[in-house]
Residue frames as qw, qx, qy, qz and C-alpha x, y, z in Angstrom:
[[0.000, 0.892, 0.452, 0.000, 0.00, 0.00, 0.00],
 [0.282, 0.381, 0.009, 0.881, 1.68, 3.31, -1.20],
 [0.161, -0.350, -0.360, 0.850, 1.66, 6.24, 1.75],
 [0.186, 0.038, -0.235, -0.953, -0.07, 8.33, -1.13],
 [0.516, -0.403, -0.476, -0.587, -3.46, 6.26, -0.57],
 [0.458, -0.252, -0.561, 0.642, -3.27, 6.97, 3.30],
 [0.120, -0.823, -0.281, -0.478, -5.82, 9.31, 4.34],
 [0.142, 0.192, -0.377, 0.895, -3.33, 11.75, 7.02],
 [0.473, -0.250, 0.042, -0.844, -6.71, 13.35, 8.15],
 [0.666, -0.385, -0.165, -0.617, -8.73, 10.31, 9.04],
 [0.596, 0.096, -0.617, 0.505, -6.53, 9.29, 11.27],
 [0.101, -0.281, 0.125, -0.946, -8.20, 11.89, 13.35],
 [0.863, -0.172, -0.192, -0.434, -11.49, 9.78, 13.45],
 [0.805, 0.017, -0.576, 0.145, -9.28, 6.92, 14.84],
 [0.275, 0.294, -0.479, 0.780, -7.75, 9.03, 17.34],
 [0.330, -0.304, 0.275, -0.850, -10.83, 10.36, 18.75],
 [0.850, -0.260, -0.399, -0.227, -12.71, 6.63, 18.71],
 [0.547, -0.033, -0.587, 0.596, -9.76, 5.54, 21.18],
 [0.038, -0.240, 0.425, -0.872, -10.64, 8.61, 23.18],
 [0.755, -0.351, -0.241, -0.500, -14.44, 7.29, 23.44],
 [0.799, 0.134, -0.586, -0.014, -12.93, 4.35, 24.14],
 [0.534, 0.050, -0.487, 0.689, -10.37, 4.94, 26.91],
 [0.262, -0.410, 0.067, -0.871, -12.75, 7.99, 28.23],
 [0.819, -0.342, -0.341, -0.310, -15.57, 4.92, 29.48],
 [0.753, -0.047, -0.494, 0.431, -12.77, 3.59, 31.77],
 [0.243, 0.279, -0.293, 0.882, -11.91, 6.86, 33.39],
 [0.060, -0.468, -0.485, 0.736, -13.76, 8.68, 36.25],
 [0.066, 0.449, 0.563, 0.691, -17.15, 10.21, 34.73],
 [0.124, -0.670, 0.046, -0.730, -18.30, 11.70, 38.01],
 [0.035, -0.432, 0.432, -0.791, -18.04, 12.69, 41.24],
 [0.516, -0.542, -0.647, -0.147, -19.97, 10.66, 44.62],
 [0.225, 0.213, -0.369, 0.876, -21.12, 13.10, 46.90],
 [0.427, -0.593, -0.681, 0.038, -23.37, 13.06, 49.84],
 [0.203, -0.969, -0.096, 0.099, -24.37, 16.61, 51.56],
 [0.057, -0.943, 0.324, -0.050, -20.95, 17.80, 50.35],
 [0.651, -0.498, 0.569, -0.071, -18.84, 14.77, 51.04],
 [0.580, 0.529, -0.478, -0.393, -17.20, 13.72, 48.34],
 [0.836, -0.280, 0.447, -0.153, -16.92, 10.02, 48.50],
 [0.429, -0.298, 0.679, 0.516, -14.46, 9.65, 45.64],
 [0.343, 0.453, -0.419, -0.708, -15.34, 8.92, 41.59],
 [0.694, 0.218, 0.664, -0.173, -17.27, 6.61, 39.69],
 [0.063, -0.076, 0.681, 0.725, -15.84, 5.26, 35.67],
 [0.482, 0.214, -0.382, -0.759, -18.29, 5.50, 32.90],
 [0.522, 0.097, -0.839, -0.118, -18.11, 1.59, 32.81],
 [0.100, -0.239, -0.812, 0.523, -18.59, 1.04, 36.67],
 [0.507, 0.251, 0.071, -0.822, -22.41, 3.71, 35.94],
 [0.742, 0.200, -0.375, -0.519, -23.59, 1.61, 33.23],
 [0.670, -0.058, -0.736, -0.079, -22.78, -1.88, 34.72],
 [0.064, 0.176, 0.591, -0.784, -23.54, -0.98, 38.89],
 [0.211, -0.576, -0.734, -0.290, -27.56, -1.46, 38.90],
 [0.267, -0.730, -0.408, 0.479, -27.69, 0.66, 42.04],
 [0.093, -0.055, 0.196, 0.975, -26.60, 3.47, 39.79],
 [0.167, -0.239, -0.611, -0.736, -29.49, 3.13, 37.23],
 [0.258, -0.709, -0.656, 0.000, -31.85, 3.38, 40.00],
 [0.048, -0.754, -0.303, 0.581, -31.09, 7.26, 40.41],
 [0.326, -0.468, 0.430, 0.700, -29.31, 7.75, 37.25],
 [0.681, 0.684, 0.165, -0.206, -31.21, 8.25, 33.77],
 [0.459, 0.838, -0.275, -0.110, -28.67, 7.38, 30.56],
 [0.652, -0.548, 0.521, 0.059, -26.68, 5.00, 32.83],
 [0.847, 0.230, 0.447, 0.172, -26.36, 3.02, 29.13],
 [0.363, 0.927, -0.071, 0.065, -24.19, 5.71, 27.57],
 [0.305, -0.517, 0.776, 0.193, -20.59, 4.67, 28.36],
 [0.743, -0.088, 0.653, 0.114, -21.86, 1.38, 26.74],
 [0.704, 0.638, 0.313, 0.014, -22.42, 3.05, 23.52],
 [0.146, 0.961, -0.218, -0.084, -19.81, 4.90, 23.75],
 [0.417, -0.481, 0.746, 0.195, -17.43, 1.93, 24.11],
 [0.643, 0.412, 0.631, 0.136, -19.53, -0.04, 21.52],
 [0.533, 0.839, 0.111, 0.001, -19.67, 3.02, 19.30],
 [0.219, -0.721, 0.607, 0.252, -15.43, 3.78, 19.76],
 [0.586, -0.184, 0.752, 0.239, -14.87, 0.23, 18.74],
 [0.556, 0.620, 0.551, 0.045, -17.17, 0.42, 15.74],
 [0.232, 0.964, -0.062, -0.117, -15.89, 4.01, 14.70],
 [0.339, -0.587, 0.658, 0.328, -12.03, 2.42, 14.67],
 [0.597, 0.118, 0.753, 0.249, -12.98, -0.98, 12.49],
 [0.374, 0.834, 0.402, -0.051, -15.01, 1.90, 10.17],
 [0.094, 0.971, -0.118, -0.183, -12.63, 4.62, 10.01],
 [0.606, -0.123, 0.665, 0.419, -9.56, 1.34, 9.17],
 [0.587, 0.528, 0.602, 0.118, -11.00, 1.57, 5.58],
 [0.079, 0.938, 0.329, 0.074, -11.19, 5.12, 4.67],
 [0.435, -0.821, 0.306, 0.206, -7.64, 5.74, 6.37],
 [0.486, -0.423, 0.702, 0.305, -5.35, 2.89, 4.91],
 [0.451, 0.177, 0.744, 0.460, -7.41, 2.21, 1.72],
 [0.193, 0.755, 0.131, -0.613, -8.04, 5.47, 0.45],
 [0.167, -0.190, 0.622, 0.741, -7.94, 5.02, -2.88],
 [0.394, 0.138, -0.168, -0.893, -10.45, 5.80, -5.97],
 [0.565, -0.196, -0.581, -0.552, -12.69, 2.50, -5.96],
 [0.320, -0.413, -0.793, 0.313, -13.16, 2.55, -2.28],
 [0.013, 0.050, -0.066, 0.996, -14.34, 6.18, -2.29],
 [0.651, -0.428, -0.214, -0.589, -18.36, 5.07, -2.10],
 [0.787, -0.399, -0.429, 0.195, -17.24, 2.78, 0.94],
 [0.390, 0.240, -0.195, 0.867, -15.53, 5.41, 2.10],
 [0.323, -0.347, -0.295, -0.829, -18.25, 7.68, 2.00],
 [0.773, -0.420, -0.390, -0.271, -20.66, 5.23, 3.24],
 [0.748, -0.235, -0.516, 0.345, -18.70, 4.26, 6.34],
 [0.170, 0.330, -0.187, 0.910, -17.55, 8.01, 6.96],
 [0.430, -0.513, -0.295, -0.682, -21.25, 8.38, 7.73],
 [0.783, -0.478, -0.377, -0.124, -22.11, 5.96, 9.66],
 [0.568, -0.185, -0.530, 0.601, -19.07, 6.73, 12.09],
 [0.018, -0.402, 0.033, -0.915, -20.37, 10.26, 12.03],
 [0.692, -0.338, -0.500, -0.396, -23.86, 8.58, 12.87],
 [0.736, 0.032, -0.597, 0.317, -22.21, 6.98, 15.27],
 [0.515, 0.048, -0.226, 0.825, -20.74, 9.90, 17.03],
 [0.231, -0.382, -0.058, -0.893, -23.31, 12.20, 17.17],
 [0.684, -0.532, -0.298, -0.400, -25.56, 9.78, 19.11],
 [0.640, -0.468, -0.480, 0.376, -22.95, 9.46, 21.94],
 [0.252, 0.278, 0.045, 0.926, -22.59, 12.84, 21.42],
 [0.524, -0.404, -0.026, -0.749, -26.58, 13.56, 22.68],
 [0.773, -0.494, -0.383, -0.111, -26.54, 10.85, 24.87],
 [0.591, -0.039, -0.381, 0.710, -23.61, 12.45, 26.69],
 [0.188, -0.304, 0.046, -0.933, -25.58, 16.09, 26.77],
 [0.737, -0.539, -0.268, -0.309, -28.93, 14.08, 28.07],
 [0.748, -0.327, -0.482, 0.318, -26.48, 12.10, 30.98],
 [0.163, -0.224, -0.362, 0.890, -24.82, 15.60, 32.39],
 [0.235, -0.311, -0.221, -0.894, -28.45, 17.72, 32.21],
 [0.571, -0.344, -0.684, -0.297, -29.66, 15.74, 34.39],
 [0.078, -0.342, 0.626, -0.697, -30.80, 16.85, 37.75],
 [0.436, -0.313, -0.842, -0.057, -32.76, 16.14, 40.74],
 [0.028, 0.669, -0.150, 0.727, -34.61, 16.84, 43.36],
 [0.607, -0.222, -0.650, 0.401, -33.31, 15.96, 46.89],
 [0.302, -0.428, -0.482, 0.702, -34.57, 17.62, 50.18],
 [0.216, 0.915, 0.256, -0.227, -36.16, 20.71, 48.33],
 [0.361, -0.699, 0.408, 0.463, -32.62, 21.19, 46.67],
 [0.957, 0.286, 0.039, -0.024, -32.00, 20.87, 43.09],
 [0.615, -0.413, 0.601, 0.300, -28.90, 18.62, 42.96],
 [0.667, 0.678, -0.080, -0.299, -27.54, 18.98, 38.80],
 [0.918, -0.309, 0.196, 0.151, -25.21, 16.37, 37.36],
 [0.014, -0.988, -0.092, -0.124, -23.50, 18.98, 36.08],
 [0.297, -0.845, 0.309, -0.321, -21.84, 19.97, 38.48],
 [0.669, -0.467, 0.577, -0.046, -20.18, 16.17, 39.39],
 [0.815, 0.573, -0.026, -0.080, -19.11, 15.81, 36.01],
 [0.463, -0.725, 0.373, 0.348, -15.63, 14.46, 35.55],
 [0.030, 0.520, -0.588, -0.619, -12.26, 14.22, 33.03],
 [0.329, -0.009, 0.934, 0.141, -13.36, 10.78, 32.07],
 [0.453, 0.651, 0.605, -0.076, -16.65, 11.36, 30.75],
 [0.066, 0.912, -0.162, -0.371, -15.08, 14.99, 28.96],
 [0.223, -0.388, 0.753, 0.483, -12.66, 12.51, 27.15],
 [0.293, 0.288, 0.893, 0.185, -15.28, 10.55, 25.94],
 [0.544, 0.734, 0.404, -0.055, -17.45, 13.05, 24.32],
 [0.131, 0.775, -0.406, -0.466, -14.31, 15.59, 23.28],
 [0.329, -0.151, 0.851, 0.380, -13.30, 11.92, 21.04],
 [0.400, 0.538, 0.654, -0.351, -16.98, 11.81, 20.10],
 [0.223, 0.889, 0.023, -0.400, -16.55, 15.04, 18.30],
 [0.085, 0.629, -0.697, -0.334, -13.26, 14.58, 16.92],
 [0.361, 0.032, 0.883, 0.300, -14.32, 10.99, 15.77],
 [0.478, 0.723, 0.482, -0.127, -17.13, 13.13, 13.45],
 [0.219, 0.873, -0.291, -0.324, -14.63, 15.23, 12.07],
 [0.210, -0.154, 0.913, 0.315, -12.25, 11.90, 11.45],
 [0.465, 0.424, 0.773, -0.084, -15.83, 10.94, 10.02],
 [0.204, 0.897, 0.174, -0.351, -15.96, 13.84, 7.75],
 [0.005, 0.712, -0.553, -0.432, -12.40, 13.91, 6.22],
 [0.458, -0.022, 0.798, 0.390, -12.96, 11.16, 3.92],
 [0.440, 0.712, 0.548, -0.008, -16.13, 12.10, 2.68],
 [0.092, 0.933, -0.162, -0.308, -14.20, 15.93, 2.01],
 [0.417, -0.512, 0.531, 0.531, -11.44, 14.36, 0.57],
 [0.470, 0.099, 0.777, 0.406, -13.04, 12.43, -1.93],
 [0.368, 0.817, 0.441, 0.046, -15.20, 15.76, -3.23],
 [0.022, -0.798, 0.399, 0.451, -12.33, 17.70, -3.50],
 [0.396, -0.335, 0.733, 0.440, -10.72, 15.16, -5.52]]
């Protein structure tokens, strides 16, 4: 495979799926009781901990976001390493779908931090106990639509 059919750019999309990817693992927010922080809780340990999903709405968003990372790498292989002119409608077609991809853990990452509650007459927003981990995983999100994007742009410039 010659360097010159190597899309440079959608490498970008690969980069940011890993970040989905590696984001789910990390700290995604804050446990804290009247003030008392009680340490952090991963993306993974929300969506598989049942006692979450009984205060938590969206608790199933790490999983997509680890399912969609993985899916946006095996997609965004293609487009990257076999850029060339008769994969350019599979290109295309796969660009999408990682875009696809990316946008819906994109809004299911806005629905999980908007959520609040109310506790004692207090509202308690999750917001506010948002942490890096879950911030990796949608800032990849993004940047795996723009890796999703640079094939489709290459191949109408060309």
């Amino acid at each position: 495979m010659a360097s010159s059919n190597i899309n440079i750019l959608g490498i970008i999309g690969i980069v940011g799926a890993i970040l989905m990817i590696v984001g789910v693992f990390l700290a995604w927010a804050e446990l804290n009781i009247l003030g008392v922080s009680l340490g952090t809780i991963s993306g993974w340990d929300i969506f598989s901990n049942s006692d979450v999903g009984s205060i938590v709405d969206y608790t199933f968003t790490p999983l997509v976001a680890l399912i969609g990372g993985i899916l946006a790498i095996v997609l965004m292989v293609i487009p990257t390493f076999a850029n060339t002119e008769t994969m350019q409608k599979a290109s295309n077609i796969l660009g999408i779908i990682s875009i696809i991809i990316a946008i819906a853990v994109i809004v299911l990452g806005i629905l999980f931090m908007t959520q609040s509650w109310d506790v004692l007459g207090k509202n308690i927003s999750m917001m506010n106990y948002i942490q890096y981990g879950f911030w990796l995983t949608l800032i990849g999100a993004i940047i795996t639509a723009i890796g999703g994007i640079m094939p489709i742009a290459k191949n109408r410039m060309s």
